[in-house]
C-alpha positions in Angstrom: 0.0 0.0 0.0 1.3 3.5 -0.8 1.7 5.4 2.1 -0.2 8.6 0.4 -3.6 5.9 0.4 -2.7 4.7 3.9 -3.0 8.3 5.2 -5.8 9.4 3.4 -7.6 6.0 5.0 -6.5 6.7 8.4 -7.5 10.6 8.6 -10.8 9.7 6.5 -11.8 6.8 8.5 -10.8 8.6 11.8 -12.9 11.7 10.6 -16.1 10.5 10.5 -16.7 9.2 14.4 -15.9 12.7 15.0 -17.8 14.5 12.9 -20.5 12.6 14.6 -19.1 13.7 18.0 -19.8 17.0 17.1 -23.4 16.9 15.4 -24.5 14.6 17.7 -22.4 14.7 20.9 -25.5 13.0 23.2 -25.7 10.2 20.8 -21.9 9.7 20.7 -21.5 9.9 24.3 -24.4 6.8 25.1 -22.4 4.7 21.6 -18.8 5.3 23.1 -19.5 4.3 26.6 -21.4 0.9 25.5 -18.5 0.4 23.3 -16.4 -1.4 25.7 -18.6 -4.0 27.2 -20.1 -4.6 23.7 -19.8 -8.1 22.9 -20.9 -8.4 19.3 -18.6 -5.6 18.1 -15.8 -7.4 20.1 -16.2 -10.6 18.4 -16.3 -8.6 14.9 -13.2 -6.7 16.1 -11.6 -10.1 17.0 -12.0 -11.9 14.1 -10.9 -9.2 12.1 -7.6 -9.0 14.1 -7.3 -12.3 13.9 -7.8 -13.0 10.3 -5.6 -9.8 9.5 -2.9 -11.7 12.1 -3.7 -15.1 10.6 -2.8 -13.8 6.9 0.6 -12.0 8.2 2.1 -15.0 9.5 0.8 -16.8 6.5 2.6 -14.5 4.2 5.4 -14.3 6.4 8.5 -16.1 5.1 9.5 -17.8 7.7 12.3 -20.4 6.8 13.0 -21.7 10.4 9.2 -22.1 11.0 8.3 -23.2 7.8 7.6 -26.9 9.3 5.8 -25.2 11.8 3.4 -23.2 9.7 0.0 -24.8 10.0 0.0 -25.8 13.5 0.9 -22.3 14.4 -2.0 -20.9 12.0 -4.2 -23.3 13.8 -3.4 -22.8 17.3 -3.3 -18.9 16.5 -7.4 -19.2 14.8 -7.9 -21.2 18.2 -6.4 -18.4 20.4 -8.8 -15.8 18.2 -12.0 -17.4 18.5 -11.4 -18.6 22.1 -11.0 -15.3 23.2 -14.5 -14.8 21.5 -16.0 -17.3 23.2 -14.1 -17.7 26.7 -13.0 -13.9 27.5 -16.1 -11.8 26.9 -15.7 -9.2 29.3 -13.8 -6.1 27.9 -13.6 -8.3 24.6 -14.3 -5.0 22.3 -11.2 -3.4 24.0 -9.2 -6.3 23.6 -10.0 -6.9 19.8 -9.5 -3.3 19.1 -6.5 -3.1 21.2 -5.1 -6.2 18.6 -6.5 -4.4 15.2 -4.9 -1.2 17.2 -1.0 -2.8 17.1 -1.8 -4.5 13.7 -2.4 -1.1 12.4 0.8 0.5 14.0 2.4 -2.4 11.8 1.1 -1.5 8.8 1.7 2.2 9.2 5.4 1.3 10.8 6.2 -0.9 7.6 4.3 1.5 5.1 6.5 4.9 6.0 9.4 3.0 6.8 10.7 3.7 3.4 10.0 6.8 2.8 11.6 8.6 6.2 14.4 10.4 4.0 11.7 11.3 2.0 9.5 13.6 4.2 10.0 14.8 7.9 6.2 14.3 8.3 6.6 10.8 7.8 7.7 10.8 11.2 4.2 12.0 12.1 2.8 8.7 11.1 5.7 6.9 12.7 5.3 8.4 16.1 1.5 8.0 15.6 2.0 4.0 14.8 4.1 4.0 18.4 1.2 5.6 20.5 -1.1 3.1 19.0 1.7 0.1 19.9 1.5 1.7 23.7 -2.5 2.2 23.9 -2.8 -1.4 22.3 -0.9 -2.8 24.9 -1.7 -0.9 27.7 -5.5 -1.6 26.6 -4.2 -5.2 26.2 -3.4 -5.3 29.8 -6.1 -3.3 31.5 -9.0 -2.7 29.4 -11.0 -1.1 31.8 -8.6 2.2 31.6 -10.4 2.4 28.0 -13.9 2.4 29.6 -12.4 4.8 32.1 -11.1 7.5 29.4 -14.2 6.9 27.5 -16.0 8.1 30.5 -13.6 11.3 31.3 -14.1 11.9 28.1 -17.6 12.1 27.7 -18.3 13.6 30.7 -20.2 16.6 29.5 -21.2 17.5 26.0 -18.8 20.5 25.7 -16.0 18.3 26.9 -17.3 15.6 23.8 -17.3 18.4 21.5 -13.7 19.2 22.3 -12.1 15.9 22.5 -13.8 15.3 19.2 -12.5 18.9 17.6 -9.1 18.2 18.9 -9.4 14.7 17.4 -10.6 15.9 14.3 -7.9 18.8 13.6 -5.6 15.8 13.7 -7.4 13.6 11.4 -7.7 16.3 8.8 -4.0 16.6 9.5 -3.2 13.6 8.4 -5.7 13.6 5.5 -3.9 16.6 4.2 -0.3 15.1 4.6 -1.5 12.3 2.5 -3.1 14.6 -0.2 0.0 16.8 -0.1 3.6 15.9 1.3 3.0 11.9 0.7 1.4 12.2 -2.3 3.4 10.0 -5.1 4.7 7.8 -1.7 
């Protein structure tokens, strides 16, 4: 993937929850504070992480593990849909957490090449990083998600903040990739 697509993705596709944040901070509050303790969109965020995982290691050329392949694919899928069906509480926060550090990969291996290129290409690097923390600190105690969720949907003009500030920085990034990455 070019990394000019992969930022116009990311700041599109992080645009839109907060455009809603801001037209429609009451709604958005009530949707982000079921999100963690939402089953069904954990096991959706699960599988996805674990299909995306499943298909790395699968393309993965891995010569001392090559014997080992299949049985790892296996008991990976086994890990992935256990989780779906034995660790249901916090299991949004957990699958996001895993797409979250998937993500960082992609955007880590995506600019990678292109750091003499740009200075803001450290933008997206340093982004990828604070994804790697949240995933695992998410990861580790899912609750703290639940708890920022809640700090930061305390009040509408606090939504309607958070949101703006998160927005500014999604348009950011949409404009790096229309702009400074654009050819990368």
């Amino acid at each position: 993937m070019k990394l000019s697509l992969l930022t116009i993705l990311l700041g599109a596709g992080m645009s839109v929850p907060q455009i809603y944040g801001l037209a429609c901070p009451k709604n958005f509050t009530v949707t982000a504070r079921k999100f963690p303790r939402n089953y069904a969109v954990g096991v959706v965020l699960m599988l996805l992480a674990t299909g995306w995982f499943l298909w790395l290691v699968n393309n993965e050329p891995i010569a001392d593990f090559a014997a080992f392949k299949k049985p790892m694919l296996i008991g990976f899928a086994a890990v992935g849909i256990g989780a779906c069906v034995f660790v249901r509480d916090f299991l949004a926060v957990r699958g996001l957490a895993v797409v979250l550090l998937l993500l960082a990969k992609l955007m880590v291996d995506t600019g990678r090449p292109h750091l003499g290129q740009s200075p803001f290409v450290l933008v997206i690097q340093v982004w990828a990083y604070v994804l790697v923390l949240a995933g695992i600190w998410f990861t580790i105690t899912p609750w703290r998600l639940r708890d920022l969720i809640a700090l930061a949907t305390a009040n509408e003009s606090r939504v309607r903040l958070t949101s703006g500030i998160r927005l500014a920085f999604a348009l950011f990034i949409l404009l790096l990739g229309l702009t400074a990455f654009r050819g990368m």
